[in-house]
Structures are given as structure tokens and as C-alpha cells.
N, C-alpha and C positions, 0 to 999 in steps of 0.2 A: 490532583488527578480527577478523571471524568469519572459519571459512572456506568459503569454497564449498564444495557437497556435493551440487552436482545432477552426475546423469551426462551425461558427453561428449556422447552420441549424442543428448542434444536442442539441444543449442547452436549449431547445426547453422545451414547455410547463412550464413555469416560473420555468424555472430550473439550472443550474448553477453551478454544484460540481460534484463529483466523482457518484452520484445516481441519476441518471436523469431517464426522462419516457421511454430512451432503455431499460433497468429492475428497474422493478418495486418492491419495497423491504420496508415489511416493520417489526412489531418483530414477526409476525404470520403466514408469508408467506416468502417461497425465493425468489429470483429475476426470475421475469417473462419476457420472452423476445417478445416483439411485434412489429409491424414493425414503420419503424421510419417517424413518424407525418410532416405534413407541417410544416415550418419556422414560428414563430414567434418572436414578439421584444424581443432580448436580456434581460435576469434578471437586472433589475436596483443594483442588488449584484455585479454582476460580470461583467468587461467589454467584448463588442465583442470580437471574435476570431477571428485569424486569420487562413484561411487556414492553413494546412499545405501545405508543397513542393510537386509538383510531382514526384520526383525524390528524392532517397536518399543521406544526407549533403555529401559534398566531405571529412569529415576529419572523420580520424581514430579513435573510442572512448582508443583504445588501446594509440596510440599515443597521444591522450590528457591527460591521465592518466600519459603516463608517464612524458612529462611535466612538470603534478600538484605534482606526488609526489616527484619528483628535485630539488621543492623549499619547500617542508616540511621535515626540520632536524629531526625535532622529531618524522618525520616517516619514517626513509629510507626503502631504497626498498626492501633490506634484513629482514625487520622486520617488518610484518603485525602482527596485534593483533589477539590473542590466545584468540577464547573464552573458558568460563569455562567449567567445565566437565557434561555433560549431567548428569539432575536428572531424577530419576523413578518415573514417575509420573502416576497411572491408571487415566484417565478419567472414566472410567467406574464406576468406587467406591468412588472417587473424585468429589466434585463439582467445575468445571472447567468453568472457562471463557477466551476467546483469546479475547486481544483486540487487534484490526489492527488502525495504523491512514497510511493515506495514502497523496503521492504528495511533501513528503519533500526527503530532509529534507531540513528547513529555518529556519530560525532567533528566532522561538518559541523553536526548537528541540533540542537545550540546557537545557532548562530548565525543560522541557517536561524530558528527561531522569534523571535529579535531581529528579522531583518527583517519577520515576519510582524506582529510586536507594532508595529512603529511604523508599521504601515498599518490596524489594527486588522481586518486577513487573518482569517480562519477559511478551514482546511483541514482534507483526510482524510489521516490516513496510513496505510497499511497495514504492519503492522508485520510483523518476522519473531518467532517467540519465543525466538531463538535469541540474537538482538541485544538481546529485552529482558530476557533474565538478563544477558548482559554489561554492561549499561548500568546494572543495578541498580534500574531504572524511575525514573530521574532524570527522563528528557525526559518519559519517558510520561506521570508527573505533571503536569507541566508543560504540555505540551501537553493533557492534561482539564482543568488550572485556568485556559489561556487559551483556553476553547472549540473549540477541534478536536478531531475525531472521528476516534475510530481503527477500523480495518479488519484482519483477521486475512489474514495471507500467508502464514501454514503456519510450520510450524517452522525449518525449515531449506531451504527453496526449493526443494523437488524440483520434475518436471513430475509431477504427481496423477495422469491416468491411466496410467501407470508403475507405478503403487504397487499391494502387494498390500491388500486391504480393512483389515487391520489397520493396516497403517502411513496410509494413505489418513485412518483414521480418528483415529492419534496426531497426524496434522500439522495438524490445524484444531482438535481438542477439546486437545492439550496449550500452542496457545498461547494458545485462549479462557481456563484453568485459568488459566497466568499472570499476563497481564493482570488480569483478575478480582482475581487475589489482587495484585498491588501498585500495581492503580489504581482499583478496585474499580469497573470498566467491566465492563458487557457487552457483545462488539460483538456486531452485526449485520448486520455486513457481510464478506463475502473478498473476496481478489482470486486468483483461481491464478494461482504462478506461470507467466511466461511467455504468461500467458493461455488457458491449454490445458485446456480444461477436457472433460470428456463426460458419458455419462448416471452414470457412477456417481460421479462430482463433484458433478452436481449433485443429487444423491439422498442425499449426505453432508453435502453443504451444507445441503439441508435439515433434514435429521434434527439438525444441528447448529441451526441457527433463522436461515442465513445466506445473503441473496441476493448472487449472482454480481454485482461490479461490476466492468464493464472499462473501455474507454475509446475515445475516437474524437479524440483528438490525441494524437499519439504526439511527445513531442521527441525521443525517440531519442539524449540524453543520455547513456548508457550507453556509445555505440560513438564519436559525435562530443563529445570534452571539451571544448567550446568555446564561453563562455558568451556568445556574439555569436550562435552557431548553435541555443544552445538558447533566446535571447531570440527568433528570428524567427520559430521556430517554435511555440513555445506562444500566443504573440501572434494567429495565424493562428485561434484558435479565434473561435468562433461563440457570442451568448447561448444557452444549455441544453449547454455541453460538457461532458466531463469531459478532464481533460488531464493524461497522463502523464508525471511526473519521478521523480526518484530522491533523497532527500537524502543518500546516502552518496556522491556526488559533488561537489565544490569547484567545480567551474564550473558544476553547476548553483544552488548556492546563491550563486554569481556573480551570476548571471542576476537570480534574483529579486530586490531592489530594481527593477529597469527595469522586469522585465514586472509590478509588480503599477503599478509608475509610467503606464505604458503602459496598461493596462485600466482604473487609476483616472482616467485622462482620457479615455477613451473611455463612462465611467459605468457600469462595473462593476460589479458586486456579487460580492465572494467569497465564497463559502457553503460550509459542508458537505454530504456528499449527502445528510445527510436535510433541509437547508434547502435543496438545489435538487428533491427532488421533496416538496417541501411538506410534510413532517413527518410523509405519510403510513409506514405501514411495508409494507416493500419486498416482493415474496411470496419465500419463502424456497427458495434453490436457481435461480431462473429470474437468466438473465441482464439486464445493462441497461447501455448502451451510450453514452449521450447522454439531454438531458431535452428534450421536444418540448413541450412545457407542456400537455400533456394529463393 
């Protein structure tokens, strides 16, 4: 596993995971942004953090990419995986649900796509780049050749408006570089960590070519490991949601067999976000919260 490397001072208010008190998100409301709270003790969930660097890492995500796929045969470089052929899916007429997990992929995100596969699921995941040098872009392939869509989470998880422009601007353009080079995706999509996002995030996002997605079901997975608790809660969403998990957790990938059981009987449709806001493309840097089917 990677390590954590966001600073203490936003973890803040017994919090701990990708949803913290920078937005506030919950299945009734989107993420609200408010300024960011004095320091307190770290979640006994999660350990401290460390800074990040002042400065952007000296090595090339390009260059480590290429690297990692030199020693994977059964992925030369001539040959990224093909995903499948876009379905026509209306949201508008369709009851649709995106489910995001975000921060992998890890040692769960194997098996997390087994259960995806046997529901014939399409999801987003927002990836970190930092997990997918470690991971070698095994899943990452994997999940482009079974039709999910990935989304950029920064390098290493910092909160974004923290950062000085230069680093602001390694942690979205060195894990588009990555990705690129070992799945030969572009995304189009971030997520900031923690959801915190301001004008010079999303001024970076755009100049990067990438609209702000967040979320308006929070499971909250991160702080309760309990896949009974992150079953009741992701269930609670609405057609047009987005709904936030994590796949570097075991009880969230608990969870999923029931809750996609759960929405497949209630007549579901799992989409990616650009099959739940219709294929259009998203404007780049503005935020989006939920799909209203407008």
C-alpha cells in the first residue's frame, strides 16, 4: 500500500477520507465549500499525514510508466486495452446510477471488478497516480477493457488549494501523463481530493481539459468499515446520483455484490459519468454534483 501524504491540518474535524469538512456532502445536499477549520487530532481511522513536498517530485510520470510497462509481457507497449463499444443509454428515461470509488486502485480493486463483471456494472474510478505506478496499471487496464471510466485524483492526495501553482499543477498533469502512457486513456474527468476544491483548482482543471466531478451520496466508508453500513447508505441514492466509495477498503468492496443486487432490482442502470450525463462533454474546471436529466 501507498502512503498517505496529505497534511494533518485538513483531516480535520474527525475526518479522514476523500469527504471531509472542505465539502460537506451529504444524500440531500451537494458538496458545500467552507473555509478550512483549525487543526485538530488526527482520526484514530487514519494515520497522520504527511506534508506534501514544496516542490514538484524530480521524476517523470512519463518515464516511470514507461519503465513499469518494459517489465509487463502481457502488456507491451504496442498494445493497450480496447474498451468496449459505447451503449446508448438515456438517463433521462432510464433510472441511472454512477457509482465512483475513489483512491485506488489496491489490493481490494481486483476483486471489486469480479463483482462488477458479474453484474455487467460499469463505473468511474478516480484514480490516484501514485497507486497507479504501484499497481503497474494492471487494474487500470482492466477496468478500460471492462468499460469503466477513469477519473484523475491528483498524485498523491493532497487538498489542491494548499498547493503552491506549481505542485497544483504536477498533481493532475503527472497522473493524466501516467495513465495515458499505461492505458492509453485520456481522462476527462477529476475529482479533488477531499472535495476541496477553489478558483485556482478549477482554473487548473481546466487548463488541464477536466471538469470537477463530486458527489451527492456520500457512504462515508472511509471512517465506518462496515459493509452493512456502507450497503444502506449508498442504496439511499436517487435516479441521476453520483455515489461516493472507495475501493481501497474490504468492507466496501463487501458491500458491493448487495448494493448493485439491491439497485438491480429496483431497475437500475449502472453507468459511467459520461453515460449518465449522456455522452455529452462536461465544460472543463466547473463543478457537477448529481445528473438532473437536463
Amino acid at each position: 500500500m501507498w502512503l498517505w501524504t496529505v497534511p494533518v491540518a485538513v483531516l480535520l474535524l474527525a475526518t479522514g477520507g476523500c469527504a471531509s469538512p472542505i465539502a460537506l456532502v451529504s444524500s440531500q445536499a451537494g458538496p458545500v465549500t467552507v473555509p478550512s477549520a483549525a487543526p485538530s487530532p488526527p482520526s484514530p481511522l487514519y494515520p497522520p499525514r504527511v506534508p506534501p513536498p514544496a516542490t514538484p517530485s524530480p521524476f517523470d510520470p512519463e518515464e516511470l510508466a514507461e519503465k513499469l510497462t518494459g517489465i509487463q509481457p502481457q502488456w507491451p507497449r504496442n498494445r493497450l486495452p480496447v474498451a468496449p463499444a459505447a451503449r446508448k443509454i438515456d438517463c433521462r428515461r432510464v433510472r441511472c446510477v454512477a457509482l465512483t470509488f475513489d483512491d485506488g486502485p489496491g489490493e481490494h480493486t481486483g476483486r471489486l471488478l469480479d463483482a462488477l463483471a458479474r453484474h455487467h456494472a460499469r463505473v468511474t474510478f478516480f484514480v490516484i497516480g501514485q497507486m497507479v505506478a504501484e499497481d503497474r496499471g494492471e487494474n487500470l487496464r482492466r477496468m478500460v477493457s471492462e468499460g469503466h471510466e477513469l477519473g484523475n485524483h491528483s498524485w498523491d492526495h493532497p487538498p489542491l488549494p494548499q498547493l503552491s501553482p506549481g505542485r497544483l499543477k504536477y498533481q493532475l498533469s503527472s497522473t493524466q501523463k501516467i495513465v495515458k502512457r499505461l492505458a492509453g486513456v485520456r481522462m476527462t474527468f477529476m475529482r479533488p481530493p477531499y472535495g476541496a476544491t477553489d478558483r485556482r483548482v478549477a482554473a487548473e482543471a481546466r487548463r488541464e481539459g477536466l471538469a470537477q466531478i463530486l458527489w451527492n451520496v456520500d457512504t462515508m466508508d472511509w471512517r465506518d468499515r462496515d459493509a452493512s453500513i456502507v450497503l444502506q447508505r449508498a442504496t439511499q441514492a436517487a435516479p441521476g446520483s453520483i455515489v461516493l466509495m472507495h475501493d481501497i477498503h474490504a468492507s466496501t468492496v463487501d458491500a458491493v455484490p448487495e448494493i448493485l443486487n439491491q439497485f438491480t432490482r429496483r431497475g437500475y442502470a449502472f453507468v459511467t459519468l459520461s453515460e449518465l450525463y449522456g455522452g455529452g462533454r462536461l465544460v472543463p474546471g466547473r463543478e457537477y454534483t448529481s445528473y438532473d436529466g437536463r
